[in-house]
C-alpha positions as CSV (number, residue, x, y, z in Angstrom):
1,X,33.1,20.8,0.7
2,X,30.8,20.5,-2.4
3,X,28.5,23.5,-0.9
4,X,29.0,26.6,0.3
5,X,27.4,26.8,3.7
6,X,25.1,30.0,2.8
7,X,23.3,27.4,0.4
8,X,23.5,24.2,2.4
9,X,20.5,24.4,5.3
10,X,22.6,24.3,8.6
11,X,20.5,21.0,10.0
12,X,21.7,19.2,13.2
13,X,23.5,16.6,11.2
14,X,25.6,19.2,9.0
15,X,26.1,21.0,12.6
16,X,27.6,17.8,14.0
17,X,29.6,16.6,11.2
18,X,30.8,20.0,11.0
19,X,32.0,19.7,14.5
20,X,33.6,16.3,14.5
21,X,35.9,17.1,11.6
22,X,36.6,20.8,13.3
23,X,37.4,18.9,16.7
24,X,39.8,17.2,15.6
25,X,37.3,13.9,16.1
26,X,37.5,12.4,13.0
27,X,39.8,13.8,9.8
28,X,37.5,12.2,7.4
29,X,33.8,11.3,7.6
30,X,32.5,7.8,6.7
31,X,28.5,7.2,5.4
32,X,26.7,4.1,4.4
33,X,23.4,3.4,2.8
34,X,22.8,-0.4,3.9
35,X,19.3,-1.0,2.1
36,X,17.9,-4.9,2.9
37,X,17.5,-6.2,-0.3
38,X,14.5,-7.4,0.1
39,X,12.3,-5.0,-2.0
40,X,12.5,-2.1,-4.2
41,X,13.4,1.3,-3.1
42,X,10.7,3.7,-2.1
43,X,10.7,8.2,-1.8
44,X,11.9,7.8,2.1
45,X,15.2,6.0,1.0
46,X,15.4,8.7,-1.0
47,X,15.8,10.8,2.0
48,X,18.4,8.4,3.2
49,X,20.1,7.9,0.4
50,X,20.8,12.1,0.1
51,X,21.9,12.7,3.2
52,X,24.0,9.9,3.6
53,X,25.8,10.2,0.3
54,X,25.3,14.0,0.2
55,X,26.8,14.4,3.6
56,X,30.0,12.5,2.5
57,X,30.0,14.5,-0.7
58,X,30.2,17.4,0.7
59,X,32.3,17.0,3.8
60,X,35.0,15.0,1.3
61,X,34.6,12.0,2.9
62,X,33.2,8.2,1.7
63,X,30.0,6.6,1.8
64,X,29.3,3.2,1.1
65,X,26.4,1.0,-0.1
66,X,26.3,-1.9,1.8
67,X,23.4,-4.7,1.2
68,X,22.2,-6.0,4.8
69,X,21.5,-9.3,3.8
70,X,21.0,-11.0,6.9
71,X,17.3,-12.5,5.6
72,X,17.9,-15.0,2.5
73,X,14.4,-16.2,2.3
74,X,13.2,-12.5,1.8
75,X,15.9,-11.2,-0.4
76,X,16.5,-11.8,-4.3
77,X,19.2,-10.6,-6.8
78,X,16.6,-8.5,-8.5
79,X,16.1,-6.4,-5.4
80,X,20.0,-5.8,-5.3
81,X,20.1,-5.2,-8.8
82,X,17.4,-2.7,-9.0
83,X,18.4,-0.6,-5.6
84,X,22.3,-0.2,-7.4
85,X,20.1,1.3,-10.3
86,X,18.5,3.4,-8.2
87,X,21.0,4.9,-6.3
88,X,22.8,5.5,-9.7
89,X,19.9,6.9,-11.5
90,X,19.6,9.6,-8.2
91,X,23.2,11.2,-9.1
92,X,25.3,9.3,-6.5
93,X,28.3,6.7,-6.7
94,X,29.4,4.5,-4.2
95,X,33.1,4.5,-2.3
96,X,34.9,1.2,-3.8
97,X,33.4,-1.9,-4.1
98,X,29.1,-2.5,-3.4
99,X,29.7,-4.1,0.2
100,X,27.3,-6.6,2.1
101,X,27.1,-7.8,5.0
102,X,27.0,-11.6,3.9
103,X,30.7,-10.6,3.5
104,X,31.8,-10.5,6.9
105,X,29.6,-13.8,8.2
106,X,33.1,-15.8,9.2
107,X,33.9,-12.7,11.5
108,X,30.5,-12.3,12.8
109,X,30.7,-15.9,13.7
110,X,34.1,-15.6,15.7
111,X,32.3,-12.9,17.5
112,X,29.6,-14.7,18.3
113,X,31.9,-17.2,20.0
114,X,34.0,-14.8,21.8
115,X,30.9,-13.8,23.2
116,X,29.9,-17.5,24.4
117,X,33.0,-17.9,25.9
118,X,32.9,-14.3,27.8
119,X,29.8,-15.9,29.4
120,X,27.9,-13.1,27.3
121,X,25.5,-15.5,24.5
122,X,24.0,-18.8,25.4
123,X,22.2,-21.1,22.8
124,X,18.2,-21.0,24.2
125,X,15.6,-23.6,23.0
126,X,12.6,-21.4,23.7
127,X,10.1,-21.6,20.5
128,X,9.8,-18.1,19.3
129,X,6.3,-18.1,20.8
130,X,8.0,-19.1,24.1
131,X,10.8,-16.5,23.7
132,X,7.9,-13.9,23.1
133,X,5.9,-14.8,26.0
134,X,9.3,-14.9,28.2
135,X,10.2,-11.4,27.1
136,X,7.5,-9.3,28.9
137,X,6.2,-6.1,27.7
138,X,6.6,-2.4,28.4
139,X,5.3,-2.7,31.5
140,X,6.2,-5.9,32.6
141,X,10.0,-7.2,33.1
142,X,11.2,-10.6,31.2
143,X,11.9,-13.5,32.3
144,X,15.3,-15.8,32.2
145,X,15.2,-18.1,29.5
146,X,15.3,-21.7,31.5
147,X,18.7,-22.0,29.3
148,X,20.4,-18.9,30.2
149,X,22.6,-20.2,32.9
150,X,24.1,-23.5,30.9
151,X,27.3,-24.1,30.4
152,X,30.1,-21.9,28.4
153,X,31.2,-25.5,27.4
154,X,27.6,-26.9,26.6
155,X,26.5,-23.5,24.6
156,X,30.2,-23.5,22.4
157,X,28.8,-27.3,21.7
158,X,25.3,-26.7,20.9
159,X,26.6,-23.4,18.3
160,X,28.9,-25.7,16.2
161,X,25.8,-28.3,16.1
162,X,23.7,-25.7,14.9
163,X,26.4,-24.3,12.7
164,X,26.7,-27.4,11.5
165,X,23.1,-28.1,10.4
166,X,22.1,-30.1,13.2
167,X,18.9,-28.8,13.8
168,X,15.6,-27.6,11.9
169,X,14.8,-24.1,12.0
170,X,14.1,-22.2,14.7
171,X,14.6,-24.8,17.1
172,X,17.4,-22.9,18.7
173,X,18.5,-19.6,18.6
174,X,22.4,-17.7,20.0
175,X,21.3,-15.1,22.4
176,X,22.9,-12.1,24.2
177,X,23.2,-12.3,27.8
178,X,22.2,-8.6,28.9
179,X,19.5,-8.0,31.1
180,X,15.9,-9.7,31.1
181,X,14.0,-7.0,33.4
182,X,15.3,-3.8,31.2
183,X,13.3,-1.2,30.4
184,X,14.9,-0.8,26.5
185,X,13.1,-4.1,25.7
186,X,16.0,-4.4,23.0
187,X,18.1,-5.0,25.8
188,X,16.5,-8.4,26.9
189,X,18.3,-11.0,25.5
190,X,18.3,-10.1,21.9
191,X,18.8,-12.9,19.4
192,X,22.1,-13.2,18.2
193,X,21.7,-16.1,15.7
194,X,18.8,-18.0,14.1
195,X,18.8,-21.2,12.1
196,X,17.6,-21.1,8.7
197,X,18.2,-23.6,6.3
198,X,17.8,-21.0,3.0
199,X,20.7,-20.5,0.4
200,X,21.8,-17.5,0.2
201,X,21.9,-15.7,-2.7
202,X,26.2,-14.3,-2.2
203,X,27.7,-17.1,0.0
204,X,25.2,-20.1,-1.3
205,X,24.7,-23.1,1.0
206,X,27.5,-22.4,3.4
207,X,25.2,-21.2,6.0
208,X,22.3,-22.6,8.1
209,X,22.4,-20.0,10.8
210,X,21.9,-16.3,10.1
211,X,22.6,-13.1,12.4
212,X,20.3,-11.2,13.7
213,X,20.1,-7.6,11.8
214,X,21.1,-5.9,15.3
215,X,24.1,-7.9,15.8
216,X,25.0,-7.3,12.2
217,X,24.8,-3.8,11.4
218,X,26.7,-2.2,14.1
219,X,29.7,-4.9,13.6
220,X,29.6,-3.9,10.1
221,X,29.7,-0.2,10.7
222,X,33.0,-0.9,12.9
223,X,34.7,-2.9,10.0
224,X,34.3,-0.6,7.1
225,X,35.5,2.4,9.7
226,X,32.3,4.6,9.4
227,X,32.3,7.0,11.8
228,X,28.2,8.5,11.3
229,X,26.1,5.5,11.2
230,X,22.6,7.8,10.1
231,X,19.5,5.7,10.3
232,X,15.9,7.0,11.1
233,X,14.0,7.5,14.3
234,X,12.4,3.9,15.0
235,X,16.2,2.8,15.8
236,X,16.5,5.6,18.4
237,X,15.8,2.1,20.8
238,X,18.1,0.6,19.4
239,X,21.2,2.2,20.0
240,X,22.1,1.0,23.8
241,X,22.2,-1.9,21.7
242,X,24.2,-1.2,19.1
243,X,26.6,0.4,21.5
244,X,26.7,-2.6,24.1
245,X,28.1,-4.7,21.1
246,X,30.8,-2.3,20.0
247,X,31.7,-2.4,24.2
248,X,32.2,-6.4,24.5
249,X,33.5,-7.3,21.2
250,X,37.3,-6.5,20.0
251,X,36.1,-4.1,16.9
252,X,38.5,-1.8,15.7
253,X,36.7,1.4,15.3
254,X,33.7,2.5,17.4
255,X,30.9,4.2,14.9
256,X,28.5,6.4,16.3
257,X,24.7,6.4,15.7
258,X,22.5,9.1,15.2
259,X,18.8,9.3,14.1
260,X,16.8,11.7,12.3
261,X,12.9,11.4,11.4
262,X,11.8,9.3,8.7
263,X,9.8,10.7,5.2
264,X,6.0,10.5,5.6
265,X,4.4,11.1,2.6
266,X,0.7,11.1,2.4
267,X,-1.6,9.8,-0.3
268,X,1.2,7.0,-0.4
269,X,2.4,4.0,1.7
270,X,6.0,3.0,1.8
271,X,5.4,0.5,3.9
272,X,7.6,-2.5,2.0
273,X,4.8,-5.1,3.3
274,X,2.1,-3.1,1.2
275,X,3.6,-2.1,-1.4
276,X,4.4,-6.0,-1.9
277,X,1.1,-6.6,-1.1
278,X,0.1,-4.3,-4.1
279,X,2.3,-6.2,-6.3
280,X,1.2,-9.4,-5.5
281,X,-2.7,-8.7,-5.3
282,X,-2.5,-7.2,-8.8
283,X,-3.5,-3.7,-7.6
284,X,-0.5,-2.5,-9.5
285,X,1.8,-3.5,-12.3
286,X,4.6,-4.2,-10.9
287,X,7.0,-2.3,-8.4
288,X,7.8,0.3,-11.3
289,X,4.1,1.1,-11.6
290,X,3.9,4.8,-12.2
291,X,1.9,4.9,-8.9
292,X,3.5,3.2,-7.1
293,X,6.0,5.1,-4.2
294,X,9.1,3.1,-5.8
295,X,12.1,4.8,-6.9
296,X,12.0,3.1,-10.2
297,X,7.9,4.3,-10.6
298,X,8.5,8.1,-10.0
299,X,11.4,7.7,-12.7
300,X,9.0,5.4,-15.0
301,X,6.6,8.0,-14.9
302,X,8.9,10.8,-15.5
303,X,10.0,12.1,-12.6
304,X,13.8,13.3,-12.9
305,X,17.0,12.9,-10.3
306,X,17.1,16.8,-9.6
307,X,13.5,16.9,-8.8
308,X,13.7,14.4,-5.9
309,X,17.5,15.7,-4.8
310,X,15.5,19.0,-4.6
311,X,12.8,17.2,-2.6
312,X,14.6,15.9,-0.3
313,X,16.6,19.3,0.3
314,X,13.5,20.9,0.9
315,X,12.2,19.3,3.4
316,X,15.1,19.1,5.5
317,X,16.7,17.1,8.1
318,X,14.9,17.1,12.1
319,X,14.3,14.6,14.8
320,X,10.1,15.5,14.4
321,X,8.1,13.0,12.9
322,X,5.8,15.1,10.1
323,X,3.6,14.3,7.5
324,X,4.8,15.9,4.1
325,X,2.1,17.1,1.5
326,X,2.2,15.2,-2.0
327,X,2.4,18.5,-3.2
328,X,5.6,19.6,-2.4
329,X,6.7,16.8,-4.6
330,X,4.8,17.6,-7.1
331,X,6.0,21.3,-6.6
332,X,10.0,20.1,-7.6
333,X,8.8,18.3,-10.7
334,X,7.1,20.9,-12.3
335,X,9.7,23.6,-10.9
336,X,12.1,21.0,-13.2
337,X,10.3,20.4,-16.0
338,X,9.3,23.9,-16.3
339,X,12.8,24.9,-16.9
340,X,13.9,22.2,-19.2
341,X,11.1,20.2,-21.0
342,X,11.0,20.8,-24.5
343,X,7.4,21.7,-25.6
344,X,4.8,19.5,-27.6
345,X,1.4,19.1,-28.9
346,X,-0.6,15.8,-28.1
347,X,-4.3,15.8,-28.7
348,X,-5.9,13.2,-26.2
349,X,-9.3,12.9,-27.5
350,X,-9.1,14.1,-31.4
351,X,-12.1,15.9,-32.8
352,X,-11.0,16.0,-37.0
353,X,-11.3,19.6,-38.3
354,X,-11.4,20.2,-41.7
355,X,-10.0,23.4,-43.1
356,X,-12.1,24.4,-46.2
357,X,-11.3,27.2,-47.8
358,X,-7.6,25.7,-47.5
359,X,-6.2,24.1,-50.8
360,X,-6.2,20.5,-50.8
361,X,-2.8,19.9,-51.6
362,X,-0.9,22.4,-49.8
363,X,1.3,21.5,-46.6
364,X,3.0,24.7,-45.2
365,X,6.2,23.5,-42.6
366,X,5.7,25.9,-39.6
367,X,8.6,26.1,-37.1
368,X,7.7,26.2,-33.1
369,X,10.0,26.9,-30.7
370,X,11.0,23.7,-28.3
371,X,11.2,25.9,-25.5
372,X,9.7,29.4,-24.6
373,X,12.3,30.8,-22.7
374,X,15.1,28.0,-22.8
375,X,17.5,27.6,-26.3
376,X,16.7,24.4,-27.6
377,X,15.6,25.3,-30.8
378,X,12.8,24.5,-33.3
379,X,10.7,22.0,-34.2
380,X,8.9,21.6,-37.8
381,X,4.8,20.7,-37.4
382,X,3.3,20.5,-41.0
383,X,0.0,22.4,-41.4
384,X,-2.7,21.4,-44.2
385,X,-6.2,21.6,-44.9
386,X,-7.0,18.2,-42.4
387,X,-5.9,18.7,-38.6
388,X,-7.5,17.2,-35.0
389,X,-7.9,19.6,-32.2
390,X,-9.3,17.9,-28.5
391,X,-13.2,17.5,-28.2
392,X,-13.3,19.5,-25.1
393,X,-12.1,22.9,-27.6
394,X,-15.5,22.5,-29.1
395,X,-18.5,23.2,-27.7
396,X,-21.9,24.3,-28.4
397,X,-23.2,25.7,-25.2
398,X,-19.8,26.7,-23.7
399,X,-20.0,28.1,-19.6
400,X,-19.4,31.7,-19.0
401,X,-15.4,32.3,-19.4
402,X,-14.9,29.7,-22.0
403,X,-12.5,31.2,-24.6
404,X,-12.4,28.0,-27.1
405,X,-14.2,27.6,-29.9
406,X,-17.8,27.8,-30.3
407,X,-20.3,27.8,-33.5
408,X,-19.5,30.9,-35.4
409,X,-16.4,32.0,-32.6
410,X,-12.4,31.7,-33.9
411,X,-9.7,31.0,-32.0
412,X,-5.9,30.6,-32.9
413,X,-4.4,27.6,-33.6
414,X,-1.1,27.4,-31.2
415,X,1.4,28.6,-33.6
416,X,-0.4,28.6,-36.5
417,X,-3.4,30.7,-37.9
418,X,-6.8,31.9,-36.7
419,X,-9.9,29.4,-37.4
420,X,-13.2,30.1,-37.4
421,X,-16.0,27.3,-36.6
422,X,-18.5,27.0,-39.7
423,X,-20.5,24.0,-39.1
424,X,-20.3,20.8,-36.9
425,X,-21.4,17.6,-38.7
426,X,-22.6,14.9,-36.4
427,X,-23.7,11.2,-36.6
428,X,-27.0,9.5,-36.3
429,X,-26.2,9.6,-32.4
430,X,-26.1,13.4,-32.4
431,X,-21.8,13.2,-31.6
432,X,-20.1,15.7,-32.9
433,X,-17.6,13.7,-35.1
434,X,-15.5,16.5,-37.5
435,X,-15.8,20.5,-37.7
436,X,-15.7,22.4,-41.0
437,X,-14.0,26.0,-40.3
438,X,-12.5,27.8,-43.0
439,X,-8.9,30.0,-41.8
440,X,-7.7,33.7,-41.9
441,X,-4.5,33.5,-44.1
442,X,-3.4,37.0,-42.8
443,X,-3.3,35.1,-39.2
444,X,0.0,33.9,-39.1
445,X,2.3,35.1,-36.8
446,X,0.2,38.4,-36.3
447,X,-3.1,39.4,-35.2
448,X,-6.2,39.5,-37.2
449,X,-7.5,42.6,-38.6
450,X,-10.3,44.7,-36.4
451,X,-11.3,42.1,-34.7
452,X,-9.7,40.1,-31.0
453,X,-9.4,36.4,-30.9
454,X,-8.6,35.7,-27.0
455,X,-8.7,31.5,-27.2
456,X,-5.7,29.1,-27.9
457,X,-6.1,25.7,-28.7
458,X,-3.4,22.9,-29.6
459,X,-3.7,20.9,-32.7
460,X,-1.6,18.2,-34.6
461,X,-2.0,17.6,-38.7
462,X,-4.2,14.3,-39.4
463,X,-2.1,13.1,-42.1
464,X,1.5,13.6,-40.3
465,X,0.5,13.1,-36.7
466,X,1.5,9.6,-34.8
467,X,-0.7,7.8,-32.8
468,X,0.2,7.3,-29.8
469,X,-1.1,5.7,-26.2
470,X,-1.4,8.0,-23.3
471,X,-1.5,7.3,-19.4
472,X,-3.1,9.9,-17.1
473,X,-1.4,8.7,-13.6
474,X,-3.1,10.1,-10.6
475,X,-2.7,9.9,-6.8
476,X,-3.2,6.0,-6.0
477,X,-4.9,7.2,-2.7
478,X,-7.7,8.9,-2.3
479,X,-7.0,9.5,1.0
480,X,-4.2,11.8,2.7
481,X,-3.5,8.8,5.0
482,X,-4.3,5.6,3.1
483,X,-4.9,3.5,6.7
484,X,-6.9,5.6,8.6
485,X,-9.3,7.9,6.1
486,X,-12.5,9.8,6.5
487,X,-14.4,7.1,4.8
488,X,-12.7,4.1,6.6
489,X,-11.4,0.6,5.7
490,X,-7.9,-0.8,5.1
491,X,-5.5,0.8,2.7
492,X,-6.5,-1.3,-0.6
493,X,-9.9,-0.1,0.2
494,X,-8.9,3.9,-0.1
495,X,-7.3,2.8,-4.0
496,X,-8.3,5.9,-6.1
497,X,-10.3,4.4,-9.1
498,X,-9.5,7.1,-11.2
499,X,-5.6,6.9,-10.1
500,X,-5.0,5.6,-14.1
501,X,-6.7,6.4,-17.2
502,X,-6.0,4.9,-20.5
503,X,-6.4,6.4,-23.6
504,X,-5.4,4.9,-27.1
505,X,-6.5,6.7,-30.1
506,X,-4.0,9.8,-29.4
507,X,-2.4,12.0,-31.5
508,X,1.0,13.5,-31.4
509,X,2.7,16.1,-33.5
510,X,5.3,14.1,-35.5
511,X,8.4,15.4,-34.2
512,X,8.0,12.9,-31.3
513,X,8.4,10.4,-33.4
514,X,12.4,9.9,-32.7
515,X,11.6,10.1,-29.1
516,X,13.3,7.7,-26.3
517,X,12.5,6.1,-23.4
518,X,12.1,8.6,-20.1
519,X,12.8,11.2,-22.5
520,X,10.4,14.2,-21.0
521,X,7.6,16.9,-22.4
522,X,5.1,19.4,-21.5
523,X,2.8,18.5,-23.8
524,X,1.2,22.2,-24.3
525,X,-2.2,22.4,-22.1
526,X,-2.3,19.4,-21.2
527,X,0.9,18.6,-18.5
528,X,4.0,17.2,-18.5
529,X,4.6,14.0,-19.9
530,X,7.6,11.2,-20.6
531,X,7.8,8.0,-23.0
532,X,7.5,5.2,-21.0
533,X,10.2,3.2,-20.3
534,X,9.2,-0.2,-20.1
535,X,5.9,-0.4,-23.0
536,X,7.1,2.2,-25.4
537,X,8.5,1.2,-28.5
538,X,8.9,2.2,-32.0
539,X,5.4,1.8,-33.7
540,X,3.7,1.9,-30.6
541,X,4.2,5.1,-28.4
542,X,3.3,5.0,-25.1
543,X,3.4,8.3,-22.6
544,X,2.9,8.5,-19.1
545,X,1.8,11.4,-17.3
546,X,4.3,13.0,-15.1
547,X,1.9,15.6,-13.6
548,X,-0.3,18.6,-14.5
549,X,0.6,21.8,-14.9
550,X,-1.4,23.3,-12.2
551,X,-2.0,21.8,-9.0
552,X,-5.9,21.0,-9.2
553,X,-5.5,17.8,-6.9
554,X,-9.0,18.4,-4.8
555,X,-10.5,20.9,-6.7
């Protein structure tokens, strides 16, 4: 085992694999993580993806990533494509070969037969309106499908016709004889097989009929050998099911299922439906948006590996359904990028300060440390008679506590020497547009004489700085729960107007200037930040807001 189990929380899953492998039950554990590609990756496969491949990590067994691609129409190669990324970029690697489900089809098929000719499937001609109405609800029993009782010979007929490509969609469907009138509506005749004329994006045009994603996934378990087939709570119904396959068909190894309680999130959906909807509408750019609950939009907008491995161990494994604060989230990354961000200075809104009892020509190179605590170094910052410092560390008539600078006040430049503010010169508008403040040359690196300068502002010269676009990424609800709010309305109506902010005309120091995409900061006073991965290019710097440095969300 990877962990020691003083620092691995003892949840029921550890507990049981623990005790299978100690029983004598299995002698090596088997995982998978079998995302449909039919989307991007959201924070609750996260959760999945952890405690499937963490589990087989540190028991010293396998787990595999198998694609259940059972939906063609729904499904593209980009979705595949990007989920492999993902489960990469998280720290995890897959046992052998990516797997799919497409890849046992010609078995699935026999099986489906075997099952026709144990009297167990019959082909039904119900419309899927019919087949609904048939099926009852909770309270009311189904009824037999007028086709249940053909034939073995007439339903083995009718399955090569529609194998064959016979009929149009939907106009038949391969269903499981089980039991109309049970409770577990899962139970009640479940489709088996559908007919859909859609190429498929790993086996082509060989197929016009498509399993069902119950009578895949459990086969599919059985052929790869895994042993814990982990899935979340919504499947708990499921599993008579997935057990009464494994009972009539000749599989080789007989998986078990267990369920544990899905990620809820708030201020998010991970709903795949809305967050496609999103996409779609225009309400984001893109799946990677930086708001967006995607895998690929938390690591756009800076977001490391560790911090959602640490997430995810944090809020532990149960069968209880619970709604988990933003915050904790939040919590990891900072914990993270506390630790190992390398310090900078970004001005946001640049006020122009001019340094006048400075001489013109001089440029002193003053060396700040990358890291308070951490070794990584120095960085050079030049420092000459023209810098910017942010708007909002000006002001005329400051509020009580306001330790910036004010007409006639000083305050320390970070790093650098104490300023005092002389004069602000305005424009015909009254805006402030540049400060004149002469400097204390005995200031730097020590405390000025008789007197106690308490404010500390950031600053970047105006000759050496880069410009640079910056991206304030909020919460993109305003509402703990996006669907059912204080104020009302449908989740696109609880957007949070303020979830992105803009601002071009920034100004970095220019040691940022060799800096690479996803490559991360705490910009000093302002948060942490990363270079975005997808605009950001050389010439045209663009950082996205990971988050602040204080929880303030509410405030």
């Amino acid at each position: 085992m990877n962990k020691s189990e003083t620092t691995a929380p003892a949840h029921f899953l550890r507990q049981l694999v623990r005790a299978d492998l100690e029983s004598g039950k299995h002698d090596r554990i088997v995982t998978r993580f079998p995302p449909e590609p039919n989307g991007y990756l959201h924070i609750g496969h996260a959760k999945s993806i952890c405690l499937n491949f963490g589990l087989a990590a540190e028991f010293g067994g396998d787990c595999h990533l198998r694609f259940d691609d059972t939906n063609p129409a729904k499904e593209e190669q980009e979705y595949i494509d990007a989920i492999k990324h993902d489960v990469e970029w998280l720290g995890f690697q897959w046992q052998g070969n990516v797997r799919y489900a497409s890849d046992y089809f010609d078995q699935l098929h026999a099986w489906a037969i075997e099952l026709i000719r144990a009297g167990k499937a019959y082909v039904c001609d119900l419309t899927p309106e019919q087949a609904r109405e048939y099926r009852g609800n909770l309270t009311e029993a189904g009824k037999n499908s007028p086709f249940r009782d053909r034939r073995v010979e007439e339903n083995l007929d009718l399955f090569v016709r529609m194998t064959a490509g016979e009929f149009q969609d939907s106009a038949k469907a391969l269903r499981a004889k089980i039991d109309m009138a049970a409770p577990n509506m899962n139970l009640r005749d479940p489709i088996l097989y559908r007919i859909r004329h859609a190429h498929h994006h790993q086996t082509g045009d060989k197929w016009c009929v498509y399993p069902s994603y119950d009578f895949t996934h459990g086969q599919s378990d059985a052929i790869e050998g895994v042993t814990h087939s982990i899935c979340t709570l919504e499947f708990e119904d499921h599993r008579p099911l997935y057990e009464w396959f494994l009972e009539n068909l000749p599989v080789q190894a007989a998986p078990r299922q267990y369920e544990f309680a899905r990620l809820n999130l708030n201020y998010t959906v991970t709903s795949k439906r809305k967050l496609k909807q999103l996409v779609d509408e225009g309400h984001v750019n893109g799946w990677n948006d930086p708001r967006m609950s995607t895998l690929s939009a938390f690591r756009r907008r800076g977001f490391t590996p560790g911090s959602i491995r640490d997430f995810c161990e944090r809020i532990g494994v149960t069968r209880s359904d619970a709604v988990v604060d933003m915050g904790v989230l939040e919590f990891c990354i900072r914990d993270d990028l506390d630790a190992n961000a390398p310090r900078a200075m970004c001005v946001l809104r640049p006020l122009k300060v001019t340094i006048t009892n400075y001489p013109e020509k001089q440029i002193e190179q003053l060396h700040l440390p990358r890291h308070p605590k951490a070794d990584m170094g120095t960085r050079e910052l030049p420092f000459n008679r023209e810098i910017y410092i942010d708007q909002d560390d000006y002001m005329i008539d400051p509020p009580k506590g306001y330790k910036r600078l004010v007409p006639g006040g000083e305050v320390r430049l970070r790093g650098s020497y104490v300023i005092r503010a002389d004069e602000a010169v305005t424009d015909a508008e009254g805006n402030i547009t540049e400060l004149l403040c002469s400097y204390d040359p005995e200031t730097l690196g020590k405390n000025p004489e008789g007197r106690k300068v308490k404010g500390v502002v950031h600053w970047v010269p105006a000759e050496q700085s880069l410009e640079c676009e910056v991206r304030l990424y909020d919460r993109l609800f305003r509402a703990p729960n996006p669907d059912k709010s204080d104020e009302g309305g449908t989740f696109l109506e609880n957007i949070n107007p303020e979830s992105l902010v803009v601002l071009s005309g920034c100004r970095a120091e220019p040691s940022l200037a060799s800096a690479i995409g996803e490559e991360r900061f705490q910009f000093e006073r302002e948060g942490y930040f990363c270079v975005d991965n997808t605009d950001s290019r050389p010439g045209h710097l663009v950082f996205n807001r990971t988050v602040t440095l204080r929880d303030s969300w509410g405030q």
